[in-house]
C-alpha positions, 0 to 999 in steps of 0.5 A: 141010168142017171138020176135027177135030182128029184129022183135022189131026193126021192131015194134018200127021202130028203127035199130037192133043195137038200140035195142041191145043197150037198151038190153045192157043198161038193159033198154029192157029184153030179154029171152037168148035161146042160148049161143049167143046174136042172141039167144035172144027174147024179149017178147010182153010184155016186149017191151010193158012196155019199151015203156010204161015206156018211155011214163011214163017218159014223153020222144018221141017214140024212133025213132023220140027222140034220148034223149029217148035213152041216146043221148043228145037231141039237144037244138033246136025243130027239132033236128038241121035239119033246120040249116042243111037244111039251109047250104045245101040250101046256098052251106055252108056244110063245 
């Protein structure tokens, strides 16, 4: 059964939009049914090998590593959450 975009995102726990983005990119195929972009399906197996191909590449489930999506990685470990956490914790968020 071929899969709508809703539905991926739902089984890779990322927004629609990101997997708009990966289609748009040329990084997730899709089968177009219509003239529209709500038309579009992804097949299992398609979405099986993206994430295969990230794991090849040696990068995070896409959810949890936005560098898995193009986006430059942070250059601490947590992705700058601590520094966050740290200034809202001191009342210093401006």
């Amino acid at each position: 059964m071929l899969l709508k975009t809703t539905e991926a995102a739902e089984q890779l726990r990322v927004s629609p939009r990101q997997i708009r983005r990966l289609v748009d990119s040329g990084q997730l195929r899709v089968v177009r049914l219509g003239v529209s972009s709500k038309a579009d399906r992804i097949h299992p197996d398609d979405l099986k090998d993206f994430v295969d191909s990230q794991r090849r590449a040696g990068r995070q489930c896409p959810s949890s590593e936005k560098e898995a999506f193009g986006m430059p990685a942070s250059s601490s470990v947590d992705g700058g959450w601590s520094d966050l956490l740290a200034k809202v914790q001191s009342g210093k968020t401006r």
